[in-house]
N, C-alpha and C positions, 0 to 999 in steps of 0.2 A: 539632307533630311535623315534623323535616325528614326529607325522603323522596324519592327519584329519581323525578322527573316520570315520567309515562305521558300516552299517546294523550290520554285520558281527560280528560286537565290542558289540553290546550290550548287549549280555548273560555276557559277563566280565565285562563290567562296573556296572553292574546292579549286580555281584555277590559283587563286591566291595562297593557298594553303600549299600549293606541291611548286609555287616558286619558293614560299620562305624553307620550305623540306630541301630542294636542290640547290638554291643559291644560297642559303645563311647557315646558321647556327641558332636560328633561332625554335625552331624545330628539334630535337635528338631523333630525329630518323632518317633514315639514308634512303626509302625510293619513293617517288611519287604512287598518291591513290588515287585508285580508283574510285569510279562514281560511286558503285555498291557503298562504301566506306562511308563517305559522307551523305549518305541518304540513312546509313544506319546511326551514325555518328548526331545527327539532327535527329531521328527518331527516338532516337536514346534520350539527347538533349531535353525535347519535348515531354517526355512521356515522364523525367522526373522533374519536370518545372523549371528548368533552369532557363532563362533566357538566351537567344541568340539575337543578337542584335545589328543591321548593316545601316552603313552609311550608303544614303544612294545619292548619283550628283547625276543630272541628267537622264536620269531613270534605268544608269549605270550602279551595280555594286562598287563600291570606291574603297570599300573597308568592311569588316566584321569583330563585335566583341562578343564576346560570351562569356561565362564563369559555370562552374561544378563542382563538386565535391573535394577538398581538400585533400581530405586519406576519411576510407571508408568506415571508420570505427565511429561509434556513437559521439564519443565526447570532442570531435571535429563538428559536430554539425552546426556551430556555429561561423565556422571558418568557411571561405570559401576561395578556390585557385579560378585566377580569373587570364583570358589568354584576349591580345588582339594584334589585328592583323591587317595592314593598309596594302594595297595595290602598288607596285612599283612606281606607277605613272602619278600615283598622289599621295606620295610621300613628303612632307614636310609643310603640309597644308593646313593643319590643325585637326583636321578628323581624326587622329588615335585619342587625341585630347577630348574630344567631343563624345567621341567612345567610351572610356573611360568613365568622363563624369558620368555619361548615361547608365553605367555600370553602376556605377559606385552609389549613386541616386536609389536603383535598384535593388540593389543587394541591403542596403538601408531598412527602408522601404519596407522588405521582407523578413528583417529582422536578425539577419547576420550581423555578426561580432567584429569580425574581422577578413580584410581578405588581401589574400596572398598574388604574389606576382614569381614566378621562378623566369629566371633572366641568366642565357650564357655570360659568364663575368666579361668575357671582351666585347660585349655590345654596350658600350657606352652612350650611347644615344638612348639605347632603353632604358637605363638606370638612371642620367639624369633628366632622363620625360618623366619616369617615375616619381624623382625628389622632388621635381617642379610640383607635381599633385599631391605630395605631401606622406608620399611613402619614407619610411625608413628603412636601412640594409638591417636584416636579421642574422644572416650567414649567410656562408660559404662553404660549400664541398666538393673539397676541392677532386681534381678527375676524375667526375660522375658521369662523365660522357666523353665517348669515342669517334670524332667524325673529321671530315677531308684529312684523316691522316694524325691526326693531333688528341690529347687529350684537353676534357673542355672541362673549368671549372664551372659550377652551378652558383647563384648568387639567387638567396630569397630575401624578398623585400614585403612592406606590410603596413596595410594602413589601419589603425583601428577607425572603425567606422563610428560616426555619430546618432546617438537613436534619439 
């Protein structure tokens, strides 16, 4: 079931969020956060309309999408950077996908143009979930990020949305 986060959701999101932080690249950040973080991160969310959105399975969080602001200057505001995030345990089950459309449904909806995915270039399972929903690759820039020791290329992808 997808369903607008609450309070309630953010020990889950937040456990998911400081696995992809410590175990991927899918994160550019090197340490796990704290609760503060994502209670401010959600109230932030909130407070400028942007959706948070969880998958729950068994009355479990199993996934989270959200999107935000692109780059903060006026003539992005049609664009929007969208992030999601599945749980270890229900990875390859179809909930990013279900996420996703419910994003993209959304972001519609609301009258966005277009919206953006930033994806480490060696995540290949992210890029092609992405092509599958109908993203195209925009670019690449290349060692934009520094982690387990390596430099990471950034790869943005983009869907125009239909109004």
């Amino acid at each position: 079931m997808i369903r607008p986060a609450s309070v309630n959701d953010l020990t889950a999101i937040l456990d998911i969020m400081n696995d992809a932080i410590l175990n991927s690249t899918s994160i550019y950040d090197y340490d796990a956060r704290p609760a503060a973080y994502v209670n401010d991160w959600f109230a932030q969310k909130q407070s400028a309309g942007f959706p948070v959105l969880v998958y729950e399975n068994n009355g479990a969080v199993a996934g989270y999408g959200t999107y935000g602001n692109f780059r903060p200057w006026q003539a992005y505001r049609f664009s929007v950077e969208h992030s999601i995030y599945v749980h270890k345990n229900h990875r390859g089950k179809g909930i990013g996908s279900v996420l996703l459309k419910a994003l993209v449904y959304k972001a519609t909806e609301e009258g966005y143009h277009t919206m953006i995915a930033g994806i480490d270039a060696s995540n290949e399972s992210s890029i092609s979930f992405h092509k599958r929903a109908g993203f195209e690759e925009a670019g690449k820039i290349k060692e934009a990020g520094y982690k387990f020791d390596k430099w990471l290329d950034l790869v943005f992808m983009q869907l125009i949305l239909k109004s």
